[in-house]
C-alpha positions in Angstrom: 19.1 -54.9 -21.2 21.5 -52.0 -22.0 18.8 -49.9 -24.3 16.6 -49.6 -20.8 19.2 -47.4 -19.2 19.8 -45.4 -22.0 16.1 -44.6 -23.0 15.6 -43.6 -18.8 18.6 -41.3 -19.2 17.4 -39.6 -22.3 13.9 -38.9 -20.9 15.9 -37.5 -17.6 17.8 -35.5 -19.7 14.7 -34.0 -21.8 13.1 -33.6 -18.6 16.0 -31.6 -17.2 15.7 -28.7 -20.2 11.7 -28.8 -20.4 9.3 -26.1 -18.7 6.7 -27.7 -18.3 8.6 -30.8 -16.2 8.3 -28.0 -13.5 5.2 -25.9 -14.2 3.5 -26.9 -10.9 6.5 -26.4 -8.7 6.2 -23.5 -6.3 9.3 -23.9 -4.4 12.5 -22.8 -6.5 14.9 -20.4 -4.8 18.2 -19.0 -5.7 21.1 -20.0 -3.4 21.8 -17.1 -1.3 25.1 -16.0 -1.0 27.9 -13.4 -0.6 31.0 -13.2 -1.2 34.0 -10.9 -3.2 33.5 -10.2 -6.8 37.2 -9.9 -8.5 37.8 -8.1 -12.2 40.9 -7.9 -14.0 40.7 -5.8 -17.1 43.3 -3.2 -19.0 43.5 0.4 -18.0 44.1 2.9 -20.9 47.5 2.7 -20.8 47.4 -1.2 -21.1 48.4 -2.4 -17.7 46.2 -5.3 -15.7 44.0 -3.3 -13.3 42.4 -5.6 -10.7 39.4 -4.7 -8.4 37.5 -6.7 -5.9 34.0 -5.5 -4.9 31.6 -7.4 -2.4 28.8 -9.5 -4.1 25.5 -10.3 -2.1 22.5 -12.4 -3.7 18.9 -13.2 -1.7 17.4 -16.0 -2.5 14.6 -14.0 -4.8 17.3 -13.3 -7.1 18.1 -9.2 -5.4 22.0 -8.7 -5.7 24.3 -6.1 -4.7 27.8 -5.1 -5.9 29.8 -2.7 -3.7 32.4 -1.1 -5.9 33.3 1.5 -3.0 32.6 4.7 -4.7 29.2 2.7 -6.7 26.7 0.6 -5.2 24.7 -1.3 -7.7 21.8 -3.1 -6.7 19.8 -5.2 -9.4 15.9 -6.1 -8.3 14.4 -8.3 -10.5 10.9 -8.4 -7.7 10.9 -4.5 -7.9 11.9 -4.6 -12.2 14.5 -1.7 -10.8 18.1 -0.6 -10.5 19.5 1.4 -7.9 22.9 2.9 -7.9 23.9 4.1 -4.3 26.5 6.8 -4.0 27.9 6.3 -0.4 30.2 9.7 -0.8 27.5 11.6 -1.6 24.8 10.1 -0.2 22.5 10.4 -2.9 21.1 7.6 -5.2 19.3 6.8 -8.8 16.4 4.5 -9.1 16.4 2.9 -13.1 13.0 1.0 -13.8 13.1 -1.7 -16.0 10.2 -0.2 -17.4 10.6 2.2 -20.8 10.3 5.0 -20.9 7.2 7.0 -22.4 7.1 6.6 -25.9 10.0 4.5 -26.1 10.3 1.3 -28.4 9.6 -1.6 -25.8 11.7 -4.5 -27.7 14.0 -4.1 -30.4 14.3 -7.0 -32.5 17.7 -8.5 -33.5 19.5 -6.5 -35.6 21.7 -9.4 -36.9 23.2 -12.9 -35.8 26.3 -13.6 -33.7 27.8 -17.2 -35.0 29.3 -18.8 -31.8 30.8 -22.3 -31.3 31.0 -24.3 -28.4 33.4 -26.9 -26.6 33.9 -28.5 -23.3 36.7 -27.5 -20.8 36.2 -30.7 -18.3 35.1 -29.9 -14.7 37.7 -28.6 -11.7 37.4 -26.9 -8.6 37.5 -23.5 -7.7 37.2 -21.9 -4.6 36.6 -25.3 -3.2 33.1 -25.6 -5.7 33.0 -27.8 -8.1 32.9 -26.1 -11.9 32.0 -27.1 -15.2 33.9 -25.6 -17.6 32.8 -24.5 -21.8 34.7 -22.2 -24.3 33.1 -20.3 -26.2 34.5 -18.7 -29.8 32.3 -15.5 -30.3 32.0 -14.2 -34.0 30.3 -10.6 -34.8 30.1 -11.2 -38.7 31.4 -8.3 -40.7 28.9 -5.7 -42.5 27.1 -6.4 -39.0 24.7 -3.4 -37.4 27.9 -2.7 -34.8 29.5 -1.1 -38.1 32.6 -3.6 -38.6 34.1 -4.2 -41.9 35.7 -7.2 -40.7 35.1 -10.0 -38.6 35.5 -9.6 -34.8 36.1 -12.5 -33.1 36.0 -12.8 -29.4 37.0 -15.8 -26.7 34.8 -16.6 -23.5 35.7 -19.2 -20.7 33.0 -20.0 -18.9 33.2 -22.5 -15.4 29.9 -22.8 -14.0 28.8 -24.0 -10.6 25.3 -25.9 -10.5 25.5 -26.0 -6.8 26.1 -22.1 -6.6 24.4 -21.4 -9.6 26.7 -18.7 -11.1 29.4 -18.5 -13.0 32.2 -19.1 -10.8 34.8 -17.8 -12.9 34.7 -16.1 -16.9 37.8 -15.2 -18.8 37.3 -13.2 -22.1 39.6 -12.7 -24.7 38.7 -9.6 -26.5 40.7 -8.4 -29.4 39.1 -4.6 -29.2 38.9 -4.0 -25.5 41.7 -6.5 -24.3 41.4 -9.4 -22.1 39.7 -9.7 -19.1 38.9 -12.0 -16.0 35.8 -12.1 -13.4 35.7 -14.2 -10.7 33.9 -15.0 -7.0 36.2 -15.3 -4.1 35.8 -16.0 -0.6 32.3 -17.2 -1.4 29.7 -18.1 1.3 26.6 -19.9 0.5 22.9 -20.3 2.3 23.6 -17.2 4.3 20.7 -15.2 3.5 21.9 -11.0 3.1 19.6 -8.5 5.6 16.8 -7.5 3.4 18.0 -3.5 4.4 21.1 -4.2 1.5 19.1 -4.4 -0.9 17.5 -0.8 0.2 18.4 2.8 -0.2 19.6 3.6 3.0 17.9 6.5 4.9 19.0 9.9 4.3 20.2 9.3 0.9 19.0 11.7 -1.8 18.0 11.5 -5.4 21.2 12.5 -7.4 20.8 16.1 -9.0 21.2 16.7 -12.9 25.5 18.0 -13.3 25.4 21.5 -14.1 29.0 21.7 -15.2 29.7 24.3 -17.6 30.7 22.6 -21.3 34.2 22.5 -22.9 34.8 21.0 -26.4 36.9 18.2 -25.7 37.0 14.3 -26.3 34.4 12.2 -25.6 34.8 9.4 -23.1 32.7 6.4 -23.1 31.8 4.0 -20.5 29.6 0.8 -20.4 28.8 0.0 -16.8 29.1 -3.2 -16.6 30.8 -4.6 -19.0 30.3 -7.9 -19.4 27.2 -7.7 -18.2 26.5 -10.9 -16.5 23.2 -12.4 -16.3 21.6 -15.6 -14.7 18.3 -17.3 -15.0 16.4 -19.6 -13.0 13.7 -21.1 -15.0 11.3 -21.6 -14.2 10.7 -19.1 -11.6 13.6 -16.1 -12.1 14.3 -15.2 -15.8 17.3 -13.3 -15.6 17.4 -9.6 -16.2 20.2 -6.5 -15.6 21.1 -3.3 -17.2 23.9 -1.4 -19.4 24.1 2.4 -19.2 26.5 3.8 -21.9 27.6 7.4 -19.9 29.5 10.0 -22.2 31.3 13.5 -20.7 28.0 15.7 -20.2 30.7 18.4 -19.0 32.6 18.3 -22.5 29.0 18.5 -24.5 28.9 14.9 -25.5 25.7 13.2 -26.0 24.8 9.0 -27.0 24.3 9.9 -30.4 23.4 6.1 -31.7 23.3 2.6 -30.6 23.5 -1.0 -32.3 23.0 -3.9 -31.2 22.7 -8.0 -31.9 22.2 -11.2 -30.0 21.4 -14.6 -29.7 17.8 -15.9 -28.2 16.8 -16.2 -25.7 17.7 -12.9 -25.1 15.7 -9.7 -25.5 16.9 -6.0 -25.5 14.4 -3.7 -24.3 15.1 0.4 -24.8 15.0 2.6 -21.5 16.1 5.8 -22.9 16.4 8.0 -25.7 19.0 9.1 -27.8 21.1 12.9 -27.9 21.0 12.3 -23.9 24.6 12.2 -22.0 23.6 8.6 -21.0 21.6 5.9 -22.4 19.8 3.1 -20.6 18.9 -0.6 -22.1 18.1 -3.7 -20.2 18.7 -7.6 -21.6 16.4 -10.3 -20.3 15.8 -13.7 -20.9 12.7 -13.9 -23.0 11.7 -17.3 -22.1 10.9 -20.2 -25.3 12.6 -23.4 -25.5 16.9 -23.9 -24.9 18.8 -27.2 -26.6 19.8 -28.4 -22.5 20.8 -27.4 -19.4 22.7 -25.4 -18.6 22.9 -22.9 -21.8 24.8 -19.8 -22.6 23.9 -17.0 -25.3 25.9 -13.8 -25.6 24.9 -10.1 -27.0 27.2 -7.4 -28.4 25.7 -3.5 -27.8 27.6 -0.3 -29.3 27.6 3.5 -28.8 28.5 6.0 -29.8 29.4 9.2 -28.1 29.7 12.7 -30.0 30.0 16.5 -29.5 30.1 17.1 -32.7 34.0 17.6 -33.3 34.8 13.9 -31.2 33.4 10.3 -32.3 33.8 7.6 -29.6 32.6 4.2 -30.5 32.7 1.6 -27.8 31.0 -1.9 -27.8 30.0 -4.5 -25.1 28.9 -7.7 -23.8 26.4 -9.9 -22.4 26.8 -13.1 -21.2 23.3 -14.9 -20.3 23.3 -18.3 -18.7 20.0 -20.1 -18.6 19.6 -23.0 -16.0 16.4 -25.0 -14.4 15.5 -25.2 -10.9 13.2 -27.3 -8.5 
């Protein structure tokens, strides 16, 4: 009488991770919600730097990050970023589209070995989380140019009812540790469709014209981690990273290497010997072990004006879940 039980809750279970168990469903939404976005990383100097940015999400999957200076708004309906600059009132509009002539999909250029285990559940900000820890390992000889093996540390505590990572903690022996977490969050309060918008009487953002010194070359990944959600089988989830060098100090994104686990895809926006250099990540679709699953990428750049070499790499955390 025991074997019944089991056998129901191992067809629910293959359900649960299956595509096709909701192929005919039309009415998956995202939970809606808003709510403060909190990041602690290093500065240069190696002290804990913490900012807190306001997070919105409709329930088509739009969401908007307020950084104060940057607005970044991700539109997975319009395949577009926008990055608002309230200061200067002017804005950039990133399709998700290549460019002309560009390489539409790269293919892996290696594997990153990963191991798994569970953290329990516990609440956090009142939601209850499932937590996993992840051990991250770029092999050496890999395409990101390291001699040795880099290993890297991701806490992961998930919320099924908000569906998002309530909290991730990353241990990251190149780039330091870091923490990002939701606070204050309120759900099923749909944002004004206007956020997710560029306001009227903003203008497109004009090329810098700043005259060019030979100096070192900064390097920044915007965002890094980049954090990424889907919601199969309606939303596969889908975000940028721009790698941005000093276009002022003559520094260009000279190359760019990259590897990753499926179900992810990397998709080329830009190209190379430009002061900035656009890719998008996106779940590809194709079968996952269960719900919910996590795969992670590692991108590098590097950023040159000939006398300076900055390499900087970074990462991408992709969470795939089902909804009805």
């Amino acid at each position: 009488m025991k074997a019944l039980p089991r056998l129901l809750f191992a067809i629910l279970c293959l359900l649960a991770v299956s595509p096709a168990a909701f192929a005919g469903s039309t009415t998956g939404k995202m939970v809606p919600l808003v709510g403060d976005y909190v990041v602690t990383k290093l500065n240069e100097s190696g002290s804990p730097v913490t900012t807190t940015s306001r997070f919105y999400r409709d329930s088509e999957g739009r969401t908007r990050l307020d950084e104060g200076k940057l607005v970044t708004i991700s539109d997975p309906v319009a395949a577009a970023t926008i990055y608002l600059f309230p200061e200067e009132r002017t804005y950039l509009r990133q399709s998700w589209d290549p460019a002309p002539g560009e390489q539409e999909r790269t293919s892996s250029e290696g594997t990153l070995e990963t191991t798994e285990s569970s953290r329990g559940y516990k609440s956090i900000e009142g939601w209850l989380t499932e937590g996993r820890q992840y051990e991250i390992v770029i092999p050496a000889g890999s395409k990101l140019g390291n001699k040795l093996p880099v290993a890297k540390q991701a806490t992961i505590w998930f919320s099924r009812d908000l569906q998002i990572p309530v909290s991730i903690e990353i241990a990251d022996p190149n780039n330091g540790p870091s923490s990002h977490r939701y606070a204050n969050i309120v759900a099923d309060t749909e944002p004004h469709r206007a956020l997710f918008q560029v306001p009227d009487g903003y203008e497109v953002q004009p090329t810098p014209t700043e005259p060019v010194q030979v100096r070192r070359c900064n390097l920044r990944i915007n965002p890094d981690p980049l954090i990424l959600v889907s919601f199969r089988p309606f939303v596969r989830g889908s975000g940028m990273q721009v790698a941005t060098t000093n276009v002022n100090r003559g520094c260009i994104i000279a190359d760019r290497a990259a590897i990753w686990q499926p179900p992810l895809n990397l998709t080329l926006l830009t190209p190379l010997y430009l002061p900035s250099f656009a890719v998008r990540w996106s779940d590809g679709g194709g079968y996952v072990p269960y719900d919910y699953w996590v795969v992670f990428g590692e991108i590098a750049f590097l950023a040159t004006n000939g006398q300076d070499i900055t390499i900087k790499d970074g990462l991408v955390v992709l969470t795939v879940i089902y909804v009805l």
